[in-house]
N, C-alpha and C positions, 0 to 999 in steps of 0.2 A: 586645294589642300589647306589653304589656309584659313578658308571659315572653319571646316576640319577643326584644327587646332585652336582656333579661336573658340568655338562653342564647346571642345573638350574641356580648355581654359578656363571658362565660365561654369562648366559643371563642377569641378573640384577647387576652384577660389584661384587667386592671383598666386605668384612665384613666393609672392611675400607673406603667405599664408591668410592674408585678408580674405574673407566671402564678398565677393558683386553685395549688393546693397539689396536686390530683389530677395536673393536668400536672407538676409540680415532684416530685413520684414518676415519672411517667414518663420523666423525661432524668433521673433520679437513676442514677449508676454509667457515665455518660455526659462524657466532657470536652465543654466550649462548641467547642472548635476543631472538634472530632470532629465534632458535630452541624452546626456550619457548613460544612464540608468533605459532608458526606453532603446536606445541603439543595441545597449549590451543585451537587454533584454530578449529584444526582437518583437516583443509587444506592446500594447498598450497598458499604463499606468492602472489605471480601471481594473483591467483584470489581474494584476500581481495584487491589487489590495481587495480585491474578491476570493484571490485565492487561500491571502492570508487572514481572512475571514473566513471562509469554511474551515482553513486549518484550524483556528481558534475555535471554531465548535467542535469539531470531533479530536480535540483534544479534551476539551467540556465532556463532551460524552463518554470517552476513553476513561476518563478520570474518576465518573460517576459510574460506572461497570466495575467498573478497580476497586473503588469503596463500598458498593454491594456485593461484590464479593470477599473482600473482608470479612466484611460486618457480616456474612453468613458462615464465613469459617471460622470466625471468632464464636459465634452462638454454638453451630455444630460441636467445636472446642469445648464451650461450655456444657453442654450437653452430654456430651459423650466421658470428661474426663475430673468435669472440676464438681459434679451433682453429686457426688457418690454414685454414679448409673454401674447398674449392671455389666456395662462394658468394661472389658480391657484393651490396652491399649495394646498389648500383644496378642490378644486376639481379635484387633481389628486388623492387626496388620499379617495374621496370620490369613485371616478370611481373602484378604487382598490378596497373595500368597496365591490363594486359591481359584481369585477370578484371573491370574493372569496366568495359571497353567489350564485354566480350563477354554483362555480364551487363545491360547496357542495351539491345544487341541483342536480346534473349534476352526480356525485356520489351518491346518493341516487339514480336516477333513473337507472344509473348502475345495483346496488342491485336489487332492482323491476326487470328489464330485467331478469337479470340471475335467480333468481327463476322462472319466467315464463316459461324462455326458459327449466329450469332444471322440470317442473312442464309435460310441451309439451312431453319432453323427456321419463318423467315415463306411460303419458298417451301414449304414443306411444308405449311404449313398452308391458304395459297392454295388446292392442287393438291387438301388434301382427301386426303392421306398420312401 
């Protein structure tokens, strides 16, 4: 029982908090942040600054999607209200108006279809076809 305790000992350092000297070569070449940053991590260094390298690109990307879409609702803008155009700005948004009762219609009769089709289904299977 007492090697037991003795190599329990040497797994988690002396009473005094010191590490054996074998461990204290092992994080030798190691900073304390480093090693607490990879403990708390639970991975390797490597891969948190690969992570936050992809994050820095597709923040890149996010950001250049964001400004192309801009720079086209800004045109469209233009287009649409600062040219003189034929458009109004109350009949664009009337038309919109019009695509979203037509596309609630349009979803309801979704609904209606699929019970039918689910109604065709049961009588089919009824009939034994």
């Amino acid at each position: 029982m007492t090697e037991q305790g003795q190599s329990h000992s040497d797994d988690i350092g002396n009473e005094s908090g010191h590490r054996p000297d074998n461990e204290e070569q092992e994080i030798e070449g190691h900073h304390h942040i480093e090693l607490i940053a990879h403990s708390i991590l639970g991975g390797p260094l490597d891969r948190l600054q690969e992570d936050f390298e992809s994050l820095g690109s597709s923040q890149y990307i996010l950001l250049n999607r964001i400004r192309l879409i801009e720079e086209r609702l800004e045109s469209l803008k233009t287009v649409m209200f600062e040219e003189e155009n034929t458009l109004d700005e109350k009949e664009v948004l009337e038309g919109i108006e019009k695509v979203k009762q037509i596309r609630k219609r349009l979803c309801s009769s979704l609904k209606t279809l699929d019970k039918v089709e689910k109604r065709v289904e049961f009588i089919a299977q009824k009939t034994g076809k």
